[in-house]
C-alpha positions as CSV (number, residue, x, y, z in Angstrom):
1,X,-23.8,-18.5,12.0
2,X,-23.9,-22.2,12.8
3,X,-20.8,-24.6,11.2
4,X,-23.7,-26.2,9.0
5,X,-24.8,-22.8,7.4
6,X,-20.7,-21.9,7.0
7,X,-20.6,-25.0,5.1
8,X,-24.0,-24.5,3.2
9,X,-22.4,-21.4,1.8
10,X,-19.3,-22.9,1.5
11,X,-20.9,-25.5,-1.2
12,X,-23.2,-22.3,-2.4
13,X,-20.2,-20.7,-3.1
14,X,-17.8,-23.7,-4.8
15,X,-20.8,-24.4,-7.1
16,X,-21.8,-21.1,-8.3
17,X,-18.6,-19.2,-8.3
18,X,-17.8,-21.5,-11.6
19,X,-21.5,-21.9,-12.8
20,X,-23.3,-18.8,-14.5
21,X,-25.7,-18.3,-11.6
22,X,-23.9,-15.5,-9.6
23,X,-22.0,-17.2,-6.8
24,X,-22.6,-13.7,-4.7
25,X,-26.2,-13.5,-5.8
26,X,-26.4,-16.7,-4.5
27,X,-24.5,-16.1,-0.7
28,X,-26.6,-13.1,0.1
29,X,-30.0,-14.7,-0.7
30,X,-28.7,-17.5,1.6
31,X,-27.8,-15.0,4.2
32,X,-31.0,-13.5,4.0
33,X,-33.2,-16.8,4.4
34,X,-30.7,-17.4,7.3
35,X,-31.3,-14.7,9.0
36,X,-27.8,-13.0,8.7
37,X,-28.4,-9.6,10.1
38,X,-24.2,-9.0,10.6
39,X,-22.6,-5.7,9.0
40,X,-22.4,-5.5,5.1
41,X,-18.1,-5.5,5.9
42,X,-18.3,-8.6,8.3
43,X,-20.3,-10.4,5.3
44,X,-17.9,-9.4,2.7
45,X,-14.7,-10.8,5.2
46,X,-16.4,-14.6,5.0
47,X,-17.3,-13.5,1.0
48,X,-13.8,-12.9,0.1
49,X,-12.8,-16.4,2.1
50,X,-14.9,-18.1,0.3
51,X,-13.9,-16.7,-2.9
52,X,-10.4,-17.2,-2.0
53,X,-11.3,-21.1,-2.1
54,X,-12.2,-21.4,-5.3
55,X,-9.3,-19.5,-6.3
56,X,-7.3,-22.1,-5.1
57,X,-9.4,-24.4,-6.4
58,X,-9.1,-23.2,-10.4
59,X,-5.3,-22.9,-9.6
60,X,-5.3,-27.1,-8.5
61,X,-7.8,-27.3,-12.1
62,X,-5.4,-25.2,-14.5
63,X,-2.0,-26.2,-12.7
64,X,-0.3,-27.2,-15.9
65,X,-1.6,-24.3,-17.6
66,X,-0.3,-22.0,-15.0
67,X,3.2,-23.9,-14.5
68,X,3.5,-23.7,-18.3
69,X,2.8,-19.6,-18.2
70,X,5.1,-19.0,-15.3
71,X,7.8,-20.8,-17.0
72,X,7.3,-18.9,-20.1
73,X,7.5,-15.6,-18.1
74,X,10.7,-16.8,-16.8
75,X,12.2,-16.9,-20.1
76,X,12.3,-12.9,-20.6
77,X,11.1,-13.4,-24.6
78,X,8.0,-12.1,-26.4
79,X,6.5,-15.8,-26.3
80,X,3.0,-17.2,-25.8
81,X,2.8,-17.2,-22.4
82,X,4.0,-13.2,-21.5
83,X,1.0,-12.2,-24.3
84,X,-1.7,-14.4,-22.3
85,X,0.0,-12.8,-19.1
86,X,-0.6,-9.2,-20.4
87,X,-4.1,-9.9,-21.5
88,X,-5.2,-11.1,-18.0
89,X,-3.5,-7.6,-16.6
90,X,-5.3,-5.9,-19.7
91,X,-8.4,-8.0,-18.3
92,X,-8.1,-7.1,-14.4
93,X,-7.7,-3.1,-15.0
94,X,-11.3,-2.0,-15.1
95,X,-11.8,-4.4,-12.0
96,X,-8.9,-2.7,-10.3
97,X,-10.2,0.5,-10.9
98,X,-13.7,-0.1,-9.3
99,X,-12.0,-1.7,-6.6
100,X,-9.7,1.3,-5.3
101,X,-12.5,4.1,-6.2
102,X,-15.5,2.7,-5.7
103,X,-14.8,0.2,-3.2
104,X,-16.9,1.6,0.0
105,X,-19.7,2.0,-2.7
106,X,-19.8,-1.8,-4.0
107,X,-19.5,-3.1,0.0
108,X,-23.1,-1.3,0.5
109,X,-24.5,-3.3,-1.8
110,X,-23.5,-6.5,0.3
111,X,-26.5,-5.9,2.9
112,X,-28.9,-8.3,1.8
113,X,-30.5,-6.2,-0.8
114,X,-32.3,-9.0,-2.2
115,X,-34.3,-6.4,-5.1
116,X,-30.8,-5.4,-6.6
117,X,-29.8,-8.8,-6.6
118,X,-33.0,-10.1,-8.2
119,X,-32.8,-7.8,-10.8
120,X,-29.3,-8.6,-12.0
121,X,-30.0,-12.2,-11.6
122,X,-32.6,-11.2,-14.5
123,X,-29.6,-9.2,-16.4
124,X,-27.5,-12.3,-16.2
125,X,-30.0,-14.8,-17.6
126,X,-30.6,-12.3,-20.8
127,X,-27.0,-12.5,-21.5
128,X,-26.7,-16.3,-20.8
129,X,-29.4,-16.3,-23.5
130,X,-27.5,-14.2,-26.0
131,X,-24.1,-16.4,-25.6
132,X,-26.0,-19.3,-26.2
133,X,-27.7,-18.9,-29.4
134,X,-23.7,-17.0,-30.8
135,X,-21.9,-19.4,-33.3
136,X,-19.0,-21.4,-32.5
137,X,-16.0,-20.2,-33.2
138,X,-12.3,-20.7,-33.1
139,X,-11.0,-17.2,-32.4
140,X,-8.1,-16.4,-29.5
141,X,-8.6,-13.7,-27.0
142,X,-7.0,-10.7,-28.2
143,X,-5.8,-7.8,-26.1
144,X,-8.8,-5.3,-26.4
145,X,-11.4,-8.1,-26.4
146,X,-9.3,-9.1,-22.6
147,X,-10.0,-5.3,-21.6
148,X,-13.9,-5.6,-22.9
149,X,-14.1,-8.9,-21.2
150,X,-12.5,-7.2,-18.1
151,X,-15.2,-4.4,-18.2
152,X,-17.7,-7.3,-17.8
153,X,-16.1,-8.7,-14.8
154,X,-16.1,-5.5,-13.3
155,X,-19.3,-4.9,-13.2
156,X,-20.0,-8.8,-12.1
157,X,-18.4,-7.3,-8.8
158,X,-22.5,-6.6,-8.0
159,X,-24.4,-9.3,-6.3
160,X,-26.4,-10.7,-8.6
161,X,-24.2,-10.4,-11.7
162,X,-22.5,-13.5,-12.5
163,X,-18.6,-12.8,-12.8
164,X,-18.3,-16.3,-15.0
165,X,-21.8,-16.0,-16.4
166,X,-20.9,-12.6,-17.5
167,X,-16.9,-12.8,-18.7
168,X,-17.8,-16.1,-20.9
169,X,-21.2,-14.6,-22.5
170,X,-19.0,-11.4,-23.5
171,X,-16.5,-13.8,-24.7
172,X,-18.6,-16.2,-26.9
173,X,-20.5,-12.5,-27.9
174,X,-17.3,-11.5,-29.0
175,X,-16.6,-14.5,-30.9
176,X,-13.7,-15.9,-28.9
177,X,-13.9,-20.1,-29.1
178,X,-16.1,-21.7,-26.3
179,X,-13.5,-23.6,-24.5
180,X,-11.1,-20.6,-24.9
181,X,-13.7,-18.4,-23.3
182,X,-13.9,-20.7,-19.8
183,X,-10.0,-21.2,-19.2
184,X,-9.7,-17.2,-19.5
185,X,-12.9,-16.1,-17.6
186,X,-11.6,-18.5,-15.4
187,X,-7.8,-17.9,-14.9
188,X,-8.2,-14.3,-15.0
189,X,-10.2,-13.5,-11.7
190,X,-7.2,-15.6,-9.9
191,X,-4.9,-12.5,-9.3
192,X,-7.5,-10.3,-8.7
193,X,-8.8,-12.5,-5.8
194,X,-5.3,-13.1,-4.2
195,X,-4.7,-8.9,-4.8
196,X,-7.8,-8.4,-3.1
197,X,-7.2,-10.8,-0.2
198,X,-3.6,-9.3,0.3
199,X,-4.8,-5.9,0.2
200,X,-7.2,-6.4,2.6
201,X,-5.6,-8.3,5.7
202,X,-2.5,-5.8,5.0
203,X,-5.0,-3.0,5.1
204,X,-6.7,-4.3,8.5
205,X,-9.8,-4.5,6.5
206,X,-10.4,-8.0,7.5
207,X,-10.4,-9.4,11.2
208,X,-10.6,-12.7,12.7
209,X,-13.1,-13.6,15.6
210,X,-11.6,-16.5,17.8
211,X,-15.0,-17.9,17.5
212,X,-15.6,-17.6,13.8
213,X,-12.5,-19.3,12.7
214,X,-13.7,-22.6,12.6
215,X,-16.9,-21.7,11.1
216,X,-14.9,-20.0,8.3
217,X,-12.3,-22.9,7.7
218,X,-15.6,-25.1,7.1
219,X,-17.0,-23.1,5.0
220,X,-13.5,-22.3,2.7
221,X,-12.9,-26.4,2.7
222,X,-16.7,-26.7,1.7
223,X,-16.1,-24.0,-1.2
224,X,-12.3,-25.6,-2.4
225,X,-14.6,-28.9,-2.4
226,X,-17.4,-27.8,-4.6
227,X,-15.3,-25.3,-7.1
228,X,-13.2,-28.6,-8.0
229,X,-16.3,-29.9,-9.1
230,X,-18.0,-27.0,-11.0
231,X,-15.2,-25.8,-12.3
232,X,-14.6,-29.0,-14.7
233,X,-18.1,-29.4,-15.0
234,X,-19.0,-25.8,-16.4
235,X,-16.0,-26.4,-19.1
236,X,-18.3,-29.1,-20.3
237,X,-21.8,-27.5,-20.3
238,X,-19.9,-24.5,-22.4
239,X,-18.3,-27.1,-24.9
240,X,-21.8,-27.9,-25.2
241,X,-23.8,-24.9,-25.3
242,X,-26.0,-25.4,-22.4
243,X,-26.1,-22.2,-21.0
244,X,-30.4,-21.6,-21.9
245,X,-30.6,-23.6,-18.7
246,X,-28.8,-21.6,-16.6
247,X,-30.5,-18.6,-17.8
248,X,-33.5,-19.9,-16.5
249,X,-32.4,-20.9,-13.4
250,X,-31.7,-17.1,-13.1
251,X,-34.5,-15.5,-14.1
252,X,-36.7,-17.9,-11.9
253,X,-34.4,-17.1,-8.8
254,X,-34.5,-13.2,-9.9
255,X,-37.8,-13.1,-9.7
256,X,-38.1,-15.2,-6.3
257,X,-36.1,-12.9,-4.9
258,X,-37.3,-9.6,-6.7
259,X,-41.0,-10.9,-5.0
260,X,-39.6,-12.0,-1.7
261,X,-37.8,-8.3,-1.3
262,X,-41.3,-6.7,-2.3
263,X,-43.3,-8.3,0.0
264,X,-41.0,-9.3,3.1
């Protein structure tokens, strides 16, 4: 990997880990045309950086909303803020479980298989289609909806599946205000990602090459970059119902990819 692809994903990464177009869909299809032939686990250690970025990134884009929750926490009462804190764990459970018991499973699936992620590519456009044609509404998340909504992000962990794409169609499907739908899909993949990251350098899971590092520290300042950017920008295009377009966009890079695994 040169420092211009690092970066190319990097940007890849910022823009689609926000917009419904499956930010890991997107990485492996990019590794593929670059002719990444590394291990599925060494691809996953610069996945998780860059995911780790826009992490950060959302966290810079809802600071105030997360100072205002971690001050409510702090105050030990049955406010506001400690229900929206137990509806993000309520949200991360089926995520979690995946994670610990089918873990070695899901990192298989990060080998370039450009058929499987074709075809969720295609599963992701449908449901952009059905979240865009649902009525507004002005309904809060409530706990079981956060547990659906989780369900959805769990199975977004698959290439192809977009974790945003998914979380806010389930939302809007579940009749859960527009705008309300973004600032949870978006807040609630933040602990998972840190909880992921933690687990994995404690566990030895990720390692360093000398030689990689700069290549990687590219690539997670090209991704912090670009999630600033889609991350405000996506609020807008869901205030706004524009999500047809972006089901489009899938379904013609599904099917790209779907023919391009067929005949390579």
């Amino acid at each position: 990997m040169t420092y211009l692809e690092a970066i190319l994903l990097g940007i890849i990464q910022g823009l689609t880990e926000f917009l419904p177009v499956s930010s890991s869909g997107h990485l492996e299809i990019a590794k593929a045309l670059f002719g990444d032939d590394s291990l599925p686990e060494e691809s996953l250690t610069f996945t998780v950086i860059l995911h780790f970025a826009t992490a950060l990134s959302t966290m810079v884009i809802f600071r105030k909303e997360i100072t205002e929750i971690l001050k409510g926490l702090f105050q030990f009462k049955w406010n506001e803020e400690l229900q929206f804190s137990l509806k993000i764990i309520a949200s991360m459970l089926p995520a979690v479980f995946v994670g610990l018991f089918f873990e070695e499973k899901l990192t298989s699936f990060f080998g370039g298989n450009l058929l499987l992620v074709g075809s969720m590519l295609i599963v992701t456009a449908l449901l952009l289609l059905l979240a865009d044609k649902a009525k507004n509404t002005t309904k809060n998340v409530s706990y079981k909806n956060a547990f659906i909504i989780g369900i959805s992000q769990a199975i977004a962990m698959l290439p192809g599946i977009s974790r945003s794409g998914a979380t806010i169609s389930t939302s809007v499907l579940l009749g859960i205000d527009r705008t309300k739908a973004a600032r949870f899909s978006f807040l609630m993949v933040v602990p998972l990602i840190f909880g992921k990251v933690a687990k994995d350098i404690l566990g030895g899971e990720i390692s360093f090459v000398s030689s990689e590092i700069g290549m990687m520290g590219a690539g997670f300042i090209a991704a912090f970059i670009a999630g600033l950017f889609a991350c405000n920008w996506m609020i807008a295009l869901v205030k706004r119902s524009k999500l047809s377009y972006f089901a489009i966009y899938c379904a013609i890079v599904g099917l790209i990819a779907i023919i391009y695994a067929l005949t390579k």
